[in-house]
C-alpha positions, 0 to 999 in steps of 0.5 A: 603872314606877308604880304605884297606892297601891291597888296596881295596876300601869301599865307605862310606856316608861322610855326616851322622854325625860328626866323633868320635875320638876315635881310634879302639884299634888295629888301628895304624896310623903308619901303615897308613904310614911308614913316620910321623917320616920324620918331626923329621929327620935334613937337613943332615939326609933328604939329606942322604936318599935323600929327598930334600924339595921345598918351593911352596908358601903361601895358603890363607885360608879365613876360615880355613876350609882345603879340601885335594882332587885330584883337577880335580876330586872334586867339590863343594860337596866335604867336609873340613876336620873336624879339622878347622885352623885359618884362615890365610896364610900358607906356603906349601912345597913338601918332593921330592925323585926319581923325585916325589912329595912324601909327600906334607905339610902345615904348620901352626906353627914351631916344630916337631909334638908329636902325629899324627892323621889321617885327615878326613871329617865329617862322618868318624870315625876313631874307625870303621877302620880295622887295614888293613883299612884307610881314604884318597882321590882318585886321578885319575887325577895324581894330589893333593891340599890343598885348603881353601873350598872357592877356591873350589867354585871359581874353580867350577864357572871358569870349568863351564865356559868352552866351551864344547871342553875345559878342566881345565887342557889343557886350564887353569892349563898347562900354570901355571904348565909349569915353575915348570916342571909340579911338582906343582902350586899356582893356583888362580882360579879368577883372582884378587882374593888371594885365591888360591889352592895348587896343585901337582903331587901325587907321582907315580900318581893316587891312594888312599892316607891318610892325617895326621895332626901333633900335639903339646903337647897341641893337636893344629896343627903344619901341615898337610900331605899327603903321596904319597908312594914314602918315605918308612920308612921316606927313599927317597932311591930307594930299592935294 
């Protein structure tokens, strides 16, 4: 999907063909958002602009294959980013600020990205964008995740269990949100399985929001993000 700065919404065919790199000379991933820089700012900086940072947990991914989606609106068919990582373990963390969720990260490697690109799934071109005009996900169940695309399968399985008055999120995720003030999860969709799936509030709640992949000289990834629009300008302060 993409979708406008102005916020208007294009549908796209995501599964056509695999996607071109190659950036439209007048698109800037700076202008997707205002807060890549919020990786390069010290502990002292990011407590002045009131940003503070929350460890969640480990996420397993098995394949290495990373979907970014709202959770409770995605299903089996929805696509792994096209960038792929090393199968392993990898620490999530929450950037929070005026009591949101602002910017979720996975992080794979230490050091402060170089150059950023913007995430998207097989299909997706980055060169056909407007300047005005991104990719992302919709939320319209106030949440986000990352997740190994195994675990969407698992999930799926678990929801088709579900009896016809029972939904995930009253019957299985509340409990596990309750303790984290319902800010986030580690949810293990099969019970004994390792695999689990990162979820979170998506700052102010249902929306359209990009994901970026943050990239060392060489171009390997050190992490990936998504922005919820809370930070602006890499600033959690509210505007006067």
């Amino acid at each position: 999907m993409r979708r406008s700065f102005r916020r208007s919404l294009v549908w796209l065919g995501i599964f056509s063909a695999l996607p071109s790199m190659a950036l439209a000379a007048d698109w800037d991933v700076t202008k997707a958002s205002s807060n890549l820089g919020v990786f390069a700012l010290s502990d002292a900086e990011l407590a002045e602009r009131q940003i503070t940072v929350a460890p969640i947990g480990e996420l397993e991914l098995p394949t290495g294959e990373i979907i970014a989606c709202d959770p409770l609106v995605s299903g089996v068919e929805t696509p792994a980013l096209s960038r792929k990582v090393k199968p392993g373990r990898y620490p999530v963390s929450l950037l929070e600020a005026q009591d949101r969720v602002a910017v979720a990260v996975l992080r794979f490697r230490p050091g402060t990205p170089v150059r950023w690109e913007l995430a998207t799934v097989p299909g997706q071109d980055v060169a056909t964008l407007k300047s005005d005009e991104m990719f992302g996900y919709p939320v319209d169940a106030g949440l986000g995740s990352f997740m190994d695309k195994t675990a969407m399968a698992l999930m799926s399985e678990q929801q088709d269990r579900l009896k016809a008055d029972e939904n995930y999120y009253d019957d299985v995720l509340a409990a596990e949100f309750a303790p984290n003030q319902d800010r986030f999860v580690m949810h293990h969709p099969a019970a004994g399985n390792p695999v689990n799936i990162a979820m979170f509030w998506s700052g102010w709640g249902d929306g359209f929001y990009p994901s970026f992949w943050g990239l060392d000289a060489a171009g390997e990834p050190l992490l990936l993000t998504t922005d919820f629009g809370v930070l602006k300008n890499a600033d959690g302060r509210k505007s006067k």
